[in-house]
C-alpha positions as CSV (number, residue, x, y, z in Angstrom):
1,X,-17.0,137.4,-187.5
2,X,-13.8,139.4,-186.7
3,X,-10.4,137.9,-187.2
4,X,-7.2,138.7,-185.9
5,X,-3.9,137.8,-186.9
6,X,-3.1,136.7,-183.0
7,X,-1.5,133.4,-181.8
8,X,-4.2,130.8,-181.0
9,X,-5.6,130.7,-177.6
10,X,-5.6,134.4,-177.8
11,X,-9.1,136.0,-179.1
12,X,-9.1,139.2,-176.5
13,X,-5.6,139.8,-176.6
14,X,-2.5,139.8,-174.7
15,X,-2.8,138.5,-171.2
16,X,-2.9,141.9,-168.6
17,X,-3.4,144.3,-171.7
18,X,-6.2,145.9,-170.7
19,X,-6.8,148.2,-173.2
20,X,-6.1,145.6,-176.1
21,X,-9.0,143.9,-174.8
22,X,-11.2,146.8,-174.4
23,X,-10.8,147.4,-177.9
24,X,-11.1,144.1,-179.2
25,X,-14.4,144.1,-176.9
26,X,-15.8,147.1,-178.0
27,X,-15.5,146.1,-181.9
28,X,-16.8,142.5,-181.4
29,X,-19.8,144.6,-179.8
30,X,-20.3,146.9,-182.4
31,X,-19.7,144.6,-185.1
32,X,-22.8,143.2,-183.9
33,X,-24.9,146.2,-183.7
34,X,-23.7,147.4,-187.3
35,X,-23.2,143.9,-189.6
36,X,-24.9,144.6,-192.9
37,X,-25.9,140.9,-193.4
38,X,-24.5,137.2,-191.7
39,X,-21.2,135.6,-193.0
40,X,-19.4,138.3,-193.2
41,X,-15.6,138.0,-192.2
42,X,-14.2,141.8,-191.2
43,X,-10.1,141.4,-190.7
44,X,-9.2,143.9,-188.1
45,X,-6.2,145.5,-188.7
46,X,-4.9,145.0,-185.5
47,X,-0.9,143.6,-184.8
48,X,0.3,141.5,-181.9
49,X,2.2,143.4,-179.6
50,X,2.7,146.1,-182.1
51,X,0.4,148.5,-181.1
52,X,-0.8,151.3,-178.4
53,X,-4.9,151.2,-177.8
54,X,-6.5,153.9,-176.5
55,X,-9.1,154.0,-173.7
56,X,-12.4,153.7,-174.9
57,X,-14.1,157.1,-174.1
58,X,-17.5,155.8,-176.3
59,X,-19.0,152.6,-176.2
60,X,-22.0,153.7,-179.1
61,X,-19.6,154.9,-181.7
62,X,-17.9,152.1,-183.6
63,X,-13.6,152.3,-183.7
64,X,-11.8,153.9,-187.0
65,X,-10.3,150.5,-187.6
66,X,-13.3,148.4,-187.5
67,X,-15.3,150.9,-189.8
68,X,-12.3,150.5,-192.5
69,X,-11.8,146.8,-192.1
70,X,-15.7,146.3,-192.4
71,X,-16.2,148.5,-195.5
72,X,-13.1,146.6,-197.2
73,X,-14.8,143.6,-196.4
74,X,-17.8,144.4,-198.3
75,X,-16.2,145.3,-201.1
76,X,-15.1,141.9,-201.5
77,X,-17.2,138.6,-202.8
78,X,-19.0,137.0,-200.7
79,X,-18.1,133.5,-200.2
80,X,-21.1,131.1,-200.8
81,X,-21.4,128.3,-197.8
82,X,-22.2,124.7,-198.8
83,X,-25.3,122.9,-196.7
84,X,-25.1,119.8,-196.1
């Protein structure tokens, strides 16, 4: 699962920012190409309105800023689930 630290309502982005949503689009897909096991919660670094995104020039290569969030997120405990 990714999380952003976006207002509600807004999972892709910014409405008309193209590029955000590219980029938010492009992790989400490689996110689930490269997830090293289920329940894992990767917190992009991403800020609202706060930042420039770049065209994305290679859909097979995952971004800088997913690869960093993801391999902080491993590094911390996983959070057991409760079944009921």
């Amino acid at each position: 699962m990714l999380y952003l630290h976006w207002p509600f309502g807004h999972a892709l982005g910014e409405p008309g920012n193209v590029a955000q949503q590219r980029t938010v689009l492009h992790d989400m897909l490689s996110l689930a190409a490269i997830a090293p096991r289920s329940g894992l919660v990767v917190d992009l670094p991403y800020r609202w309105r706060r930042e420039n995104y770049a065209d994305i020039t290679d859909w097979s290569t995952p971004s800088p800023a997913l690869v960093e969030a993801l391999n902080q997120a491993m590094q911390e405990p996983a959070v057991a689930t409760v079944a009921g």
